[in-house]
TORPAVEX-472067 format. One record per residue: residue in three letters; x, y, z of N, C-alpha, C in turn. Coordinates in steps of 0.1 Angstrom, whole numbers, plus 5000, padded with zeros to 4 digits. Example, Ala and Ser with C-alpha at 12.3 -4.5 7.8 and 13.67 -1.06 7.14 Angstrom:
residues 2
ALA513249435078512349555078513249675078;SER512849785071513749895071512950005079;
end
This chain:
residues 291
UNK465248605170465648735165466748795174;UNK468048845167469048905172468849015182;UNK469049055190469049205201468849285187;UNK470049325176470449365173469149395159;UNK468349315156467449285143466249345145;UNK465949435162464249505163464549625153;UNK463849675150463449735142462849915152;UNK462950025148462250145155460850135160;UNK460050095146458350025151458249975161;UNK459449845162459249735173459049805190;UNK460449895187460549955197459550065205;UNK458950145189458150265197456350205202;UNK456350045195454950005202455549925212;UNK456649915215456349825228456949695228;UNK456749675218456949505217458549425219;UNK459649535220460649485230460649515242;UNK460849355250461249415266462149505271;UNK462149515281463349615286464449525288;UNK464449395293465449335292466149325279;UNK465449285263465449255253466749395249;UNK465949505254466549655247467649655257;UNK467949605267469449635278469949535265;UNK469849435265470449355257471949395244;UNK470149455235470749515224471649635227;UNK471849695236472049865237473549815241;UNK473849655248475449635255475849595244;UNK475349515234475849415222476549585213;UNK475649665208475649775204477149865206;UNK477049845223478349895233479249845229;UNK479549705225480449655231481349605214;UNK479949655204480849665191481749735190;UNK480749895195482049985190482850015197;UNK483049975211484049955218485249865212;UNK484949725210485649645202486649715189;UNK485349805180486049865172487449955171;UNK486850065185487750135188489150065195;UNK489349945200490149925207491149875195;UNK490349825182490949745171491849825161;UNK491250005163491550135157492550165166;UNK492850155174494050175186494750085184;UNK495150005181496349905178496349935163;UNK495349995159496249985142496750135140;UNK495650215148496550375148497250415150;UNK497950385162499050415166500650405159;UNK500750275156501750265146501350355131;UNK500350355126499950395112500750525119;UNK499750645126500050755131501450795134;UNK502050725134503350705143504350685128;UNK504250605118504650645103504250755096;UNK502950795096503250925089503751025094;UNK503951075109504751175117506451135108;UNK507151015110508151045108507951045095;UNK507351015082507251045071507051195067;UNK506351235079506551395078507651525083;UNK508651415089509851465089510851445078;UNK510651325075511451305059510851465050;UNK509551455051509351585040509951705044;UNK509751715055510451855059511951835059;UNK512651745055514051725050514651695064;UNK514051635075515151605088515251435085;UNK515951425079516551245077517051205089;UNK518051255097518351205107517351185122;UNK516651245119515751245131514651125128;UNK514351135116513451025109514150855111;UNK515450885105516250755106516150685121;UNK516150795132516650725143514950725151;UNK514250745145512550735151511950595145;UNK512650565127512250445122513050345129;UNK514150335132514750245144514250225155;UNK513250315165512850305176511750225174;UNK511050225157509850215154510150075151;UNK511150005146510849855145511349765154;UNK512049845164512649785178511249715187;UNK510549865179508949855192507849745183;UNK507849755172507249665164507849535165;UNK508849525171509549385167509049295180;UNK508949375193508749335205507349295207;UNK506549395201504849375198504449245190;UNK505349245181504849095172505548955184;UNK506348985190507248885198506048875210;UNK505248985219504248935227502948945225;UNK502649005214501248985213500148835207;UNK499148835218498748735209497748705202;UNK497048795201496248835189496948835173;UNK496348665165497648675154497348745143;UNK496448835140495948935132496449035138;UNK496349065146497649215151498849175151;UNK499049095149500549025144500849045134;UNK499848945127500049015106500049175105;UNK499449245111499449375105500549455109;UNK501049345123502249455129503349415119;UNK503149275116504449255104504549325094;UNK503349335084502949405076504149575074;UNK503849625085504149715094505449745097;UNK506049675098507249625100508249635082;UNK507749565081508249595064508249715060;UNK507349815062507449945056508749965065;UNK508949985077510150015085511349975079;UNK511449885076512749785074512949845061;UNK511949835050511949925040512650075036;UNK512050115047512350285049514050295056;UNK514650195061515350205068516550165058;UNK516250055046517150005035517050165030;UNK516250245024516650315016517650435024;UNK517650435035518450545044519850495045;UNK520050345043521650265048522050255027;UNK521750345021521750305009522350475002;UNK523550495002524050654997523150634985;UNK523550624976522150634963520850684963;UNK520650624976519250684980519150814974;UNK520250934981520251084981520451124961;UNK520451014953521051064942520550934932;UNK519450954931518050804927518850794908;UNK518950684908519450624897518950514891;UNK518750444878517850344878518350214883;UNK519350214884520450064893520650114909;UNK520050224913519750224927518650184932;UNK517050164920516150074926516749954931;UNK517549884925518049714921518349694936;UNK519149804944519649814953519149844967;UNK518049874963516949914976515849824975;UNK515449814966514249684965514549544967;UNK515649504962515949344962516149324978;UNK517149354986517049314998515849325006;UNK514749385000513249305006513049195003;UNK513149154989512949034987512548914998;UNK513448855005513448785011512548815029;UNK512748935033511548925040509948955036;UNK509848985028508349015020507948865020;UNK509048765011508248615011507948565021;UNK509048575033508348515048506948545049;UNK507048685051505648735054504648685045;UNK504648675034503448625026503448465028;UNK504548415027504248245035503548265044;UNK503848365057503248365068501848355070;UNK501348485062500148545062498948465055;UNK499748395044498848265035498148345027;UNK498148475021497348565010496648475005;UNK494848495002494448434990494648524975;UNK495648464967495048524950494448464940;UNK494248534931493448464921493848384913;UNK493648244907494048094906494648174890;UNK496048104895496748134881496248064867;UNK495047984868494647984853493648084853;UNK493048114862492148264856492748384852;UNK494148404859495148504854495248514844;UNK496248394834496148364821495348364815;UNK494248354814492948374807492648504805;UNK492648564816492248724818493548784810;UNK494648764809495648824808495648904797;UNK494548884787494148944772493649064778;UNK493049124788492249204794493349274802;UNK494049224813495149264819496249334816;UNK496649294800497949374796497949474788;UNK496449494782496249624778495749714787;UNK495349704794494649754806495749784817;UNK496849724819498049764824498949904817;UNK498749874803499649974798498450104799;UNK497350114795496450204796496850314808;UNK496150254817496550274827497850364835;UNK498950274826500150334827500350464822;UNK500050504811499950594802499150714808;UNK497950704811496850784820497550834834;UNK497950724841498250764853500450824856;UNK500750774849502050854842502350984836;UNK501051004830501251154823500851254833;UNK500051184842499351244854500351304863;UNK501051174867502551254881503551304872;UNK503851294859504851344849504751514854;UNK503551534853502951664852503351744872;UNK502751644876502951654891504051694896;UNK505551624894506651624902507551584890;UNK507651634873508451674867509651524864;UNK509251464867510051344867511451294857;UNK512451284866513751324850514051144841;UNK514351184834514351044829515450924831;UNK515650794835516150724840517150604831;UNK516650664818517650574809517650704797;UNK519250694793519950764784519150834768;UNK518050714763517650714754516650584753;UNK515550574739514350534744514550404732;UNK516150314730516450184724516150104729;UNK515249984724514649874729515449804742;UNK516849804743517649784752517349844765;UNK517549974763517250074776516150064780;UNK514650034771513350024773513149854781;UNK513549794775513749634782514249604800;UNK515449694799515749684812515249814823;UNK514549904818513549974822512849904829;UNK511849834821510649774820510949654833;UNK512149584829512349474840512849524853;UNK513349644856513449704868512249734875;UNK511449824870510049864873508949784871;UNK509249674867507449594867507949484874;UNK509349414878509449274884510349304894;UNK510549434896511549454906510749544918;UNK510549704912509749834920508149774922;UNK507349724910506249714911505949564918;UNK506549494914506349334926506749374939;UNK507649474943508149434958507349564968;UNK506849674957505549794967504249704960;UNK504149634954502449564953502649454964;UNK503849384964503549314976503349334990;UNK504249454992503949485004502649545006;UNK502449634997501149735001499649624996;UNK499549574987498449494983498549394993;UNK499349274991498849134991499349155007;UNK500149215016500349185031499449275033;UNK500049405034499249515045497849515043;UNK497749565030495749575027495249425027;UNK495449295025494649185030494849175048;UNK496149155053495949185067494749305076;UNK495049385070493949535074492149515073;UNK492449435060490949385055490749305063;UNK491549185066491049065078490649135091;UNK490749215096490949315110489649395108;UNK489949545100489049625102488049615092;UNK487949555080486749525068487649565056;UNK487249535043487449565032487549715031;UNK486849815034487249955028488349995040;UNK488349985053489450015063491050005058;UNK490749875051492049805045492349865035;UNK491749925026491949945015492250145013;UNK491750165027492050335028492950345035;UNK493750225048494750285052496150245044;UNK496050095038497250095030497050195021;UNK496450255014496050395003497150525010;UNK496650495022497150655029498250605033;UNK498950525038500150495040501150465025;UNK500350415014501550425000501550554994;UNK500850645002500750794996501750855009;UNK501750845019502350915029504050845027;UNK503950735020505550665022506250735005;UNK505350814999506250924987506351084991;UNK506751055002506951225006508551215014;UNK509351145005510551164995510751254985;UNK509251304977509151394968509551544968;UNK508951504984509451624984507951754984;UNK506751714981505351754970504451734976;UNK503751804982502151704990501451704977;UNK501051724963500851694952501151574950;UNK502251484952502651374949502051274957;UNK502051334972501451214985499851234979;UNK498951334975498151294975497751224965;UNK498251214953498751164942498251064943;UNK499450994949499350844949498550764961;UNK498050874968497450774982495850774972;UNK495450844961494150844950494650724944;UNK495550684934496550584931496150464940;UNK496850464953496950364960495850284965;UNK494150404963492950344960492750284953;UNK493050314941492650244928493250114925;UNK494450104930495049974928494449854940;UNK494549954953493749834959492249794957;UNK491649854950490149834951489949724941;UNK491149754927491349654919491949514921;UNK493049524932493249364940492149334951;UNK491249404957489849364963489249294951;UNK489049314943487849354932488549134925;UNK489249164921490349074915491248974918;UNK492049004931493148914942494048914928;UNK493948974919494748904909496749014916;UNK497448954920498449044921499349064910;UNK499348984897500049034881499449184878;UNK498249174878497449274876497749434882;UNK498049444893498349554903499749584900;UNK500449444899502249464896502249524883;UNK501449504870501949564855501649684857;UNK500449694863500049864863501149964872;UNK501249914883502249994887504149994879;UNK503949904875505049924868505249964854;UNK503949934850503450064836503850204840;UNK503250254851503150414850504750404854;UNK505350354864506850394858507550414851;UNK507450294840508050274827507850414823;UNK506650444819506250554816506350694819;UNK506150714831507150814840508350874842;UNK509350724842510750744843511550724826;UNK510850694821511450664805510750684796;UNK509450684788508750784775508350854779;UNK507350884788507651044791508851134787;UNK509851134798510651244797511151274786;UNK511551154777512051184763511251234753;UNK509451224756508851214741508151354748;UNK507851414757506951504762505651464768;UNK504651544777503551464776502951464768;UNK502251354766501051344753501751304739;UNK503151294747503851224733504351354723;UNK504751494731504951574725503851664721;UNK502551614725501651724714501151794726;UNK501451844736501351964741502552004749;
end
């Protein structure tokens, strides 16, 4: 029997030694010690992005800009000596949101969002997002179970989109992103936001940060702090309505790539409520006009 497996009974008749109970009481110690030291390497940086995230809200870009520079100078050095390679993955992880945040600042468009200004901030992730997922070796779900499922998946994507679109519509007023609602405009909508916005924030936030986080602190740790960090990285909005918005959002999508590993899955849905968001919404009203 483990230190850890006596039971209160065992204890209040006697039947652990004192040595037995020193035992358990250091094992005990030395967990949440462990823990806390594991919350200290992941806090810090977390802590340390929503502060400048919460200068972005308060509208000081410049100060934010030159804090996210210090922030991956220091992340870059941490991944270079640390050797713990799970505080590695998550510093990378980590690291992407910076690099991220730092594309949309070296990007004038940024100040004046357009739908060919996603093209322009998301794509040059591209290429470090794959490293890291080479790196990291993500497990997902075997692309013939995808296929199979996918009868389940793409109604359930647009659902979804619909529900959770009418939702921030409502939230932060969202203006519309294409001229008019012609299968043309709607097509390259669609391919901006589901294989461009929703592949390159599902990858970073699902399949690196919240599997890295999961490997470290357990499945719900993982899954609430990438949550609070894809809710704290939309205060661009401008709205704590919005940050908390999506960090409820950013639950649901991770619990569903926990639940799943499927990453098509997480990418339609997030790229449903945009479609929807940024293009039938604004033209048709919510509810499609009927209120």
């Amino acid at each position: 029997m483990a230190p850890s497996d006596f039971t209160s009974s065992e204890l209040e008749t006697g039947k652990v030694s004192l040595p037995e109970l020193g035992k358990m009481l250091k094992v005990q110690t030395e967990e949440k010690t462990g823990f806390l030291k594991k919350m200290i390497y992941v806090g810090t940086p977390v802590a340390t992005i929503t502060l400048i995230e919460l200068l972005i809200f308060g509208g000081r870009l410049k100060e934010a800009s030159i804090a996210y520079t210090l922030l991956l100078l220091s992340l870059s050095y941490s991944i270079a000596v640390m050797k713990k390679p799970e505080i590695r993955k998550i510093y990378q992880a980590l690291l992407l949101l910076t690099i991220f945040r730092l594309v949309n600042f070296s990007m004038p468009i940024f100040f004046e969002k357009s739908l060919y200004s996603f093209i322009f901030v998301y794509v040059p992730m591209a290429i470090p997002i794959t490293l890291a997922t080479v790196h990291q070796k993500v497990r997902y779900e075997r692309k013939r179970d995808t296929l199979k499922r996918m009868w389940i998946y793409l109604p359930l994507s647009v659902l979804a989109g619909l529900v959770f679109g009418q939702v921030e519509y409502i939230l932060i007023g969202a203006r519309e992103l294409i001229s008019d609602l012609s299968s043309t405009n709607l097509l390259i909508l669609i391919i901006v936001m589901v294989f461009i916005v929703g592949l390159i924030e599902e990858l970073i936030f699902r399949s690196i940060l919240q599997t890295s986080l999961e490997k470290f602190l357990g499945s719900a740790w993982g899954i609430f702090l990438s949550s609070l960090l894809f809710g704290i990285m939309h205060s661009t909005y401008g709205t704590p309505y919005e940050i908390v918005y999506t960090f409820f959002l950013g639950g649901f999508l991770g619990y569903l790539f926990y639940r799943t590993r499927s990453i098509p899955l997480v990418i339609m849905i997030h790229g449903s409520i945009n479609v929807f968001l940024f293009g039938i919404i604004p033209h048709t009203g919510p509810i499609f006009g009927l209120i």
